[in-house]
Structures are given as structure tokens and as C-alpha cells.
N, CA, C and O atoms as a DFTB+ gen file, in Angstrom:
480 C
 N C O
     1  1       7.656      92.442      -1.561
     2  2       6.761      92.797      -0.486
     3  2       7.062      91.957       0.761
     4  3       6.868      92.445       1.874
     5  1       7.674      90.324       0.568
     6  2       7.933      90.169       1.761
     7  2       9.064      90.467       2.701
     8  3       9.213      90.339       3.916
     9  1       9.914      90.974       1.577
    10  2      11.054      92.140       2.128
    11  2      10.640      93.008       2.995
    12  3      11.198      92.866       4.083
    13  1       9.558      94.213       2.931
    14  2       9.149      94.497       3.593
    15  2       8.592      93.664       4.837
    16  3       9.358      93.721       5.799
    17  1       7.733      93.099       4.994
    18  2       7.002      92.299       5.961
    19  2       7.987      92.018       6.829
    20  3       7.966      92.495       7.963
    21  1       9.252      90.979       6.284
    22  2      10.181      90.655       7.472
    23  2      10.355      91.978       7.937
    24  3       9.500      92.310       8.758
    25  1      11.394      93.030       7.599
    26  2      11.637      94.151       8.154
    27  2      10.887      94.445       9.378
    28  3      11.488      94.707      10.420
    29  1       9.183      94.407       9.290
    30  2       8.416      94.850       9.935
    31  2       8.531      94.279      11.038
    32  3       8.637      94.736      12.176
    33  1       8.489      92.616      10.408
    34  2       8.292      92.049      11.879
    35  2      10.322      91.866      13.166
    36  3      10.543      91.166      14.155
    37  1      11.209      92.815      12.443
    38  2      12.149      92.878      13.107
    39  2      12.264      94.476      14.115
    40  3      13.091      95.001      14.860
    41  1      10.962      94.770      13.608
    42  2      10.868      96.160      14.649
    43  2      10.293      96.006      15.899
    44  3       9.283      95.384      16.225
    45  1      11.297      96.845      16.741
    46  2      10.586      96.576      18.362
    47  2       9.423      96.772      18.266
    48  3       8.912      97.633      17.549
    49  1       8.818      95.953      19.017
    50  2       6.938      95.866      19.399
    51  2       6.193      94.813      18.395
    52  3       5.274      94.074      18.748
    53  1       6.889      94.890      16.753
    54  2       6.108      94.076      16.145
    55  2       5.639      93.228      16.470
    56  3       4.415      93.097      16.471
    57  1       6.641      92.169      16.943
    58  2       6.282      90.276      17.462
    59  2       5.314      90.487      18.355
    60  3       4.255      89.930      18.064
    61  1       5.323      91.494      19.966
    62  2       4.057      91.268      20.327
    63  2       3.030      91.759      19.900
    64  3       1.975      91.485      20.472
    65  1       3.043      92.833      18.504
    66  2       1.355      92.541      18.718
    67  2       1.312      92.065      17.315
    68  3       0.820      92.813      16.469
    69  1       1.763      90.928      16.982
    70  2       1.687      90.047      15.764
    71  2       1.089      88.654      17.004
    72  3       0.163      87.941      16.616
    73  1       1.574      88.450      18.127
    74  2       1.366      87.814      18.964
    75  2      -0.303      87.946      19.678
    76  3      -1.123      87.123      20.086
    77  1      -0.272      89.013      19.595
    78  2      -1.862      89.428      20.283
    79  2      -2.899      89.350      19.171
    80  3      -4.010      89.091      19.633
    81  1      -2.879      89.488      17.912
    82  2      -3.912      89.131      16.887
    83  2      -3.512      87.391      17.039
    84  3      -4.449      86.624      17.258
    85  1      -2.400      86.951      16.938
    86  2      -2.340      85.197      16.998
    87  2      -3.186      84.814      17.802
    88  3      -4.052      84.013      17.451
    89  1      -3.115      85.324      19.111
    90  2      -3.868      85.053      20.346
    91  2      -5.649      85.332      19.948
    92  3      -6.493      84.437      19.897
    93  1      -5.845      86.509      19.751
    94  2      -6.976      86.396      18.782
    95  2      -7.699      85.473      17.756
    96  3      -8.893      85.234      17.575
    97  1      -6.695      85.089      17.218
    98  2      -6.948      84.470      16.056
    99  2      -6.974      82.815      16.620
   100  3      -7.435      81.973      15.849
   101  1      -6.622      82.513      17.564
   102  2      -6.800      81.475      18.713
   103  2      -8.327      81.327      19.241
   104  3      -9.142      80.405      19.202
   105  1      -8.347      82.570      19.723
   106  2      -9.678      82.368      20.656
   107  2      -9.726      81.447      21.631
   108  3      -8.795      81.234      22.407
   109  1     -10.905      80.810      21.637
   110  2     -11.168      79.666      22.881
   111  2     -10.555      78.254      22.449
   112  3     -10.652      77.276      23.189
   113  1      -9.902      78.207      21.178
   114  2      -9.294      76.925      20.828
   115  2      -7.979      76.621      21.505
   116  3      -7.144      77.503      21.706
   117  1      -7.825      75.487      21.819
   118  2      -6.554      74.972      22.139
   119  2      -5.532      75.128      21.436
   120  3      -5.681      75.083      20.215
   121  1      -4.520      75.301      21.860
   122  2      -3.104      75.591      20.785
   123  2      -2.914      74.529      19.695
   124  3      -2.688      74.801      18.516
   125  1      -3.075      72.740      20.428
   126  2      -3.228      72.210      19.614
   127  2      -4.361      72.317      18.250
   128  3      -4.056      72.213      17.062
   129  1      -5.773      72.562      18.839
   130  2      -6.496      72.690      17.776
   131  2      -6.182      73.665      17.070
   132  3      -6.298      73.427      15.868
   133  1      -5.676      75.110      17.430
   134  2      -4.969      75.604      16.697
   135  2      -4.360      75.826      15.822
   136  3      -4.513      76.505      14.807
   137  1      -3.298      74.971      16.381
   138  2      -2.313      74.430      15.342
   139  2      -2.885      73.551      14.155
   140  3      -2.504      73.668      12.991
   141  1      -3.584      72.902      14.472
   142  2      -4.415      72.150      13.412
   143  2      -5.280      72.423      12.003
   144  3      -5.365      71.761      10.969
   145  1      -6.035      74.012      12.524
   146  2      -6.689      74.230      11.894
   147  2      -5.848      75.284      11.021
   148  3      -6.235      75.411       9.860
   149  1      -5.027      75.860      11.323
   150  2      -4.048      76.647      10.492
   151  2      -3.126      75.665       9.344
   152  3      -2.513      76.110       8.374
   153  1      -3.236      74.111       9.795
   154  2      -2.035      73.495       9.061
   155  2      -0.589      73.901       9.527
   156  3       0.276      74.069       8.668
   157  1      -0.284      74.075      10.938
   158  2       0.765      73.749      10.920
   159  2       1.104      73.297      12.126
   160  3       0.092      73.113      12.803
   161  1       2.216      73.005      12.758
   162  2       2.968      71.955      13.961
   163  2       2.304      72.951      14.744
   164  3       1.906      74.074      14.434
   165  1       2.250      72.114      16.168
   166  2       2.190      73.248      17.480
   167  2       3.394      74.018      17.779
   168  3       3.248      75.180      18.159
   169  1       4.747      73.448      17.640
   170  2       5.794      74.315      17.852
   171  2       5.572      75.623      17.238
   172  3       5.831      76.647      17.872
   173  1       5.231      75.650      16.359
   174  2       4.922      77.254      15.356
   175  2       4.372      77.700      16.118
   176  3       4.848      78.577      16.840
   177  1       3.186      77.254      16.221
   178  2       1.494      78.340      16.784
   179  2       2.203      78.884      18.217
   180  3       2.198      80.061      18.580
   181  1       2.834      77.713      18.973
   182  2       3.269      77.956      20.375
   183  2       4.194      79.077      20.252
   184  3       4.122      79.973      21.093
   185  1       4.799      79.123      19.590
   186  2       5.715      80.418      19.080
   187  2       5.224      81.654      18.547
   188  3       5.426      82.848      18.768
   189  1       4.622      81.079      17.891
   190  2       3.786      82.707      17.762
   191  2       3.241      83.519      18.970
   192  3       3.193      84.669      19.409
   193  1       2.803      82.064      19.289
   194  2       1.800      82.995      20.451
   195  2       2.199      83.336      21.554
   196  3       1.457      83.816      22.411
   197  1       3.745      83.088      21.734
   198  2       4.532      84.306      22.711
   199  2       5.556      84.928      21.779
   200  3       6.752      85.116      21.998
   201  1       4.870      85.198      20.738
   202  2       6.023      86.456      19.995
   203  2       7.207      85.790      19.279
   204  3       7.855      86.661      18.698
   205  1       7.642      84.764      19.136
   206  2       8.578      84.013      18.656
   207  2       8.556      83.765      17.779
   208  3       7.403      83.618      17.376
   209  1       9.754      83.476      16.634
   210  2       9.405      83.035      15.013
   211  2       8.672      83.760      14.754
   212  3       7.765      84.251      15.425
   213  1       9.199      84.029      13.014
   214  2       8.229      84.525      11.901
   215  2       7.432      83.368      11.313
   216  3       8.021      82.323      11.039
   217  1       6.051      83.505      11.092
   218  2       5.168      82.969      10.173
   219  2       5.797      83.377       8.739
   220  3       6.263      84.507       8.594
   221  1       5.800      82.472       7.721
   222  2       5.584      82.670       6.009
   223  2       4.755      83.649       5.817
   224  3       4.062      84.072       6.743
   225  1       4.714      84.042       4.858
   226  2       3.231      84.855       4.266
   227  2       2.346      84.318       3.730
   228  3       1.622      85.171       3.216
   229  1       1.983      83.301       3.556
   230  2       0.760      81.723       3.627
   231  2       0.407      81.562       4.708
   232  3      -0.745      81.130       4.746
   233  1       0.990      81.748       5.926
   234  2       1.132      81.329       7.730
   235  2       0.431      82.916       7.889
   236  3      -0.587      83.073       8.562
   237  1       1.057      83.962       7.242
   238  2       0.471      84.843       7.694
   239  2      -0.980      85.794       7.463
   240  3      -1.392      86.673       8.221
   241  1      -1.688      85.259       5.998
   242  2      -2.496      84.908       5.934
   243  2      -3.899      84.180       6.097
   244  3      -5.027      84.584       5.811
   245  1      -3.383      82.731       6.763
   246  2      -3.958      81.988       7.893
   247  2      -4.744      82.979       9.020
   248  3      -5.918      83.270       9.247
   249  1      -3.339      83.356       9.634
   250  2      -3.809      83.772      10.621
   251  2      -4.556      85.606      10.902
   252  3      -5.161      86.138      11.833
   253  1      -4.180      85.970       9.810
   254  2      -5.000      87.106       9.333
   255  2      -6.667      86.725       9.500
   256  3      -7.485      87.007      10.376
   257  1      -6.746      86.057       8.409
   258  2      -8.200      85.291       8.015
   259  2      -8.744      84.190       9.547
   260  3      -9.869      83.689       9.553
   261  1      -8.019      84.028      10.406
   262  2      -8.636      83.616      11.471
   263  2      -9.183      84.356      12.911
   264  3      -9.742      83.994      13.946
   265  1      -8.578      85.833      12.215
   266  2      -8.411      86.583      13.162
   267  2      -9.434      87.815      12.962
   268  3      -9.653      88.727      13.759
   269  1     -10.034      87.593      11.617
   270  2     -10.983      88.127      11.085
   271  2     -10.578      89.399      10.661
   272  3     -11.195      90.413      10.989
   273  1      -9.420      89.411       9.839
   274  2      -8.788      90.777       9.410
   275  2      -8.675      90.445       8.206
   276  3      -8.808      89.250       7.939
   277  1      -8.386      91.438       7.094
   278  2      -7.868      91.233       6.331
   279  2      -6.710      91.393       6.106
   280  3      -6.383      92.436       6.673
   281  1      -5.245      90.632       5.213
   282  2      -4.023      90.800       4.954
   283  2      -3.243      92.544       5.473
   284  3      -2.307      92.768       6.242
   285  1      -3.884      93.255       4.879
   286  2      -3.400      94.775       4.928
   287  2      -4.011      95.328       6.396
   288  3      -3.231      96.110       6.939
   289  1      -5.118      95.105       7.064
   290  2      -5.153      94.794       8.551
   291  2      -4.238      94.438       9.155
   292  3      -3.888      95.275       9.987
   293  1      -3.768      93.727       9.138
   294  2      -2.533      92.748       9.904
   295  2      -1.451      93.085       9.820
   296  3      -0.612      92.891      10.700
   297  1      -1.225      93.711       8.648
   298  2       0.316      94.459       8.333
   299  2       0.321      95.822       9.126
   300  3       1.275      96.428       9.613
   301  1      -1.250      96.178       9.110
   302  2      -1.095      97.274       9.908
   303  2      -1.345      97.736      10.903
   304  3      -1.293      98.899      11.302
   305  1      -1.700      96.614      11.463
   306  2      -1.630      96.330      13.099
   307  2      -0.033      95.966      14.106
   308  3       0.441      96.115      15.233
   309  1       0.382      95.250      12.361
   310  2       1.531      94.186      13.410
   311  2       2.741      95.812      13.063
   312  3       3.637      96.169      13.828
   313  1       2.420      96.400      11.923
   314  2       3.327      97.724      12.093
   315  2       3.031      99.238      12.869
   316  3       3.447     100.395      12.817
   317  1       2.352      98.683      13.377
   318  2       1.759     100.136      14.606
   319  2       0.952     101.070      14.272
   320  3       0.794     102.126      14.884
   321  1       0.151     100.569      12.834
   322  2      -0.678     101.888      12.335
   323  2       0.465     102.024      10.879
   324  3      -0.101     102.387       9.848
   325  1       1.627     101.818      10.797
   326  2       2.118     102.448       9.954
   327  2       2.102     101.476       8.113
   328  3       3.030     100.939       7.508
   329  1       1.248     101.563       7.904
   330  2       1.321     100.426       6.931
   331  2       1.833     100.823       5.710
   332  3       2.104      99.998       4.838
   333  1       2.012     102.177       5.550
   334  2       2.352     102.504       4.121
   335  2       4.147     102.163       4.173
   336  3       4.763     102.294       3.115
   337  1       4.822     101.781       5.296
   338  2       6.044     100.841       5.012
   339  2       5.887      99.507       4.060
   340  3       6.787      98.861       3.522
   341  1       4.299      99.269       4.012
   342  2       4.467      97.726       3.329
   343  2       4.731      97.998       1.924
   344  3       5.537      97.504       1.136
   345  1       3.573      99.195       1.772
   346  2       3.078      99.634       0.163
   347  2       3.886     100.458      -0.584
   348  3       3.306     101.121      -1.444
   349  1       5.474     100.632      -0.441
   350  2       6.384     101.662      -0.571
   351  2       7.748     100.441      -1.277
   352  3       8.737      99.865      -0.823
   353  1       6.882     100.556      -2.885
   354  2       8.090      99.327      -3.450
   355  2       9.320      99.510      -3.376
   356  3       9.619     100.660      -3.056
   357  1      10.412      98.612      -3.601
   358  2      11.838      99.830      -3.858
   359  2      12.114      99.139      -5.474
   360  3      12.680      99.941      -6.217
   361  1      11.885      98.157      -5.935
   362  2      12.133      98.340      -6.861
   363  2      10.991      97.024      -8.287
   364  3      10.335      96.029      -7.978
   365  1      11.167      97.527      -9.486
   366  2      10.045      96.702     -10.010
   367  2       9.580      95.476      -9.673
   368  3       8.386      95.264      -9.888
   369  1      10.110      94.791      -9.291
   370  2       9.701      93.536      -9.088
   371  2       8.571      93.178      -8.102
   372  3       7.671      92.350      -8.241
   373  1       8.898      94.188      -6.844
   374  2       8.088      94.025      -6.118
   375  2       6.532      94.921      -6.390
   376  3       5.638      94.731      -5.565
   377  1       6.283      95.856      -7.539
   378  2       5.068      96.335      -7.821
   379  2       4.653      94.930      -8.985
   380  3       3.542      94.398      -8.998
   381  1       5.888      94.498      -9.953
   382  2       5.217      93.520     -10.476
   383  2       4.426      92.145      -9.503
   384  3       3.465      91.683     -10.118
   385  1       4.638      91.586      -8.385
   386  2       4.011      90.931      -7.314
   387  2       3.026      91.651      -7.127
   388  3       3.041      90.832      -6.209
   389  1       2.249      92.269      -7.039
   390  2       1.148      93.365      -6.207
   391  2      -0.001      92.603      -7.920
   392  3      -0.871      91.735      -7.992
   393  1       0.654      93.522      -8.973
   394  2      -0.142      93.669     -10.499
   395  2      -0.119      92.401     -10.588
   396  3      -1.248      92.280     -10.112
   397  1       0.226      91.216     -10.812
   398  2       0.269      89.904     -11.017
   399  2      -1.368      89.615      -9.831
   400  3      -1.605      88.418      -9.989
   401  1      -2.218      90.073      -9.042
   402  2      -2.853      90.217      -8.281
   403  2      -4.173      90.431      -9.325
   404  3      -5.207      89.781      -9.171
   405  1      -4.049      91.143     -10.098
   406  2      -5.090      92.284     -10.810
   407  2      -4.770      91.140     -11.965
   408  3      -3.777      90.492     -12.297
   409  1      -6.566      91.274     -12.529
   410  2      -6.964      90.186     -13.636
   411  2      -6.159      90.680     -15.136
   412  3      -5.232      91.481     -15.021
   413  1      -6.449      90.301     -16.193
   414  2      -5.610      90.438     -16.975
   415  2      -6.092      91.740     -17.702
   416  3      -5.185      92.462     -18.114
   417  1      -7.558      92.207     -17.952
   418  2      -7.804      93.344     -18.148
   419  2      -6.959      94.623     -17.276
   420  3      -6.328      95.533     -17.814
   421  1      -7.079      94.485     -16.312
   422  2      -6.273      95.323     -15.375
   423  2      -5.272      95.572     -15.477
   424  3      -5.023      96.749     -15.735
   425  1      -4.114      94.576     -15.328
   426  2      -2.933      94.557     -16.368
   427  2      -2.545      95.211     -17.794
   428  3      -1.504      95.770     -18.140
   429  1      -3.167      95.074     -18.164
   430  2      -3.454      95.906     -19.566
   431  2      -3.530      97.441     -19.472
   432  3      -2.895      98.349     -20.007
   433  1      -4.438      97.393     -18.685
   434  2      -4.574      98.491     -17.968
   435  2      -3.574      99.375     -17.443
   436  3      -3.055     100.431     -17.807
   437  1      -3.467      98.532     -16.389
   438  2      -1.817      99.083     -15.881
   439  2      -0.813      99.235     -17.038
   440  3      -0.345     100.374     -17.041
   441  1      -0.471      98.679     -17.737
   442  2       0.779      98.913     -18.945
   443  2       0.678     100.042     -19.572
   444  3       1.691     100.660     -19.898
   445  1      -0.471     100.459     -19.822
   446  2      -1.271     101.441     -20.505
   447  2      -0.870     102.718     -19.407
   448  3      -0.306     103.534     -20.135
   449  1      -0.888     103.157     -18.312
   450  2      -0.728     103.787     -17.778
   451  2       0.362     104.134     -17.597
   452  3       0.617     105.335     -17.675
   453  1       1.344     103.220     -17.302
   454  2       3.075     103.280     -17.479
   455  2       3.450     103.910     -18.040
   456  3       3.971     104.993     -17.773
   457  1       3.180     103.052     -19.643
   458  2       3.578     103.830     -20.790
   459  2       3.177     105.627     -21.414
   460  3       3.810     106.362     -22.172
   461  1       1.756     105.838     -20.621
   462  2       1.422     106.858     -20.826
   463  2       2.296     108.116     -19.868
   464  3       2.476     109.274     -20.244
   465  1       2.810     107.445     -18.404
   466  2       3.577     108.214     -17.606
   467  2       4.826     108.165     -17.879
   468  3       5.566     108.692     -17.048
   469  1       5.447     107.546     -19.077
   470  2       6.491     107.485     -19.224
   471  2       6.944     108.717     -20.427
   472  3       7.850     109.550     -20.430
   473  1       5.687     108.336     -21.568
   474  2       5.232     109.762     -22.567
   475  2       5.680     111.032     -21.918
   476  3       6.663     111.659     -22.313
   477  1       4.923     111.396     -20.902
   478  2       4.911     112.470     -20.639
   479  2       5.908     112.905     -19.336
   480  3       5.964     114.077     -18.966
């Protein structure tokens, strides 16, 4: 999934409006305080917040949650509306990341379903 994400954020337009929720997610705080309250250097935040550098997906989280969005908000803001690029695995590993999410009943769950789509 963060395969995807980078991708996203290498599409024209992404960085600025990954930049304009940062700025959001700023508000009336200083870059330094900013930077502070996210946990990380000002060089980052300062970068973000003219479109520069990628954030982690811990960084990008942060600033999701400061910005008063949730994760899948943000992906689908910073991808233009188009978010089902995030949710479009290419291969197991990355649906196993998603299910590793879901408690262990769920899981179970899920296996159960696999196997039943695999039956038939």
C-alpha cells in the first residue's frame, strides 16, 4: 500500500494539495511548533509545507490526524478524489497489510471467505 501512496504522491498536483491539508493541519501554529508537535525537524514540516519531500506513512498519518481527516481522507484528497488507486492491491502481500488491520476473529473470517471463493 505504500507502493501505492508514493506513486500518488509522484503525480502532478499531488504535492500541492498534500501541501494545502499540511498547511491545514498547521493552522495558526508556527512551523516550529509544528514541527514539534508532529515529532519531527522543521526542515520536514518546512518542506511539506511548500510541497517538497515525501512524509513516511507514520508522518503521514500525523498529519492526517492534525488536519482532522482521516487516513483514507488524505489519500483522497492528496489523489484528486481518486482514491480507489490506493485500494487496488497488485499483489498478496499488500491485501495481507490491510487484513493484518482486522482483529483475529476477522481474520478467520477472511480465510474462510478465500477459501470459500476459491471452492467455487
Amino acid at each position: 500500500m505504500w507502493l501505492a501512496i508514493r506513486q500518488i504522491l509522484m503525480e502532478e498536483g499531488s504535492r500541492e494539495r498534500l501541501a494545502k491539508i499540511v498547511n491545514k493541519a498547521k493552522g495558526e501554529r508556527s512551523q516550529s511548533q509544528f514541527a514539534m508537535d508532529l515529532g519531527v525537524s522543521l526542515g520536514a514540516a518546512q518542506n511539506w509545507l511548500k510541497g517538497q519531500g515525501m512524509p513516511s506513512a507514520k508522518n503521514l498519518e500525523k498529519i492526517a490526524t492534525a488536519a482532522g481527516m482521516s487516513l483514507e481522507e488524505l489519500f483522497s484528497e492528496i489523489s484528486g478524489g481518486e482514491s480507489e488507486k490506493i485500494y487496488s492491491p497488485k499483489v498478496a502481500e499488500d491485501v495481507l497489510q490491510i487484513a493484518k488491520k482486522l482483529d483475529k476473529e476477522q481474520r478467520a473470517r477472511l480465510v474462510r471467505l478465500l477459501f470459500d471463493d476459491l471452492l467455487n
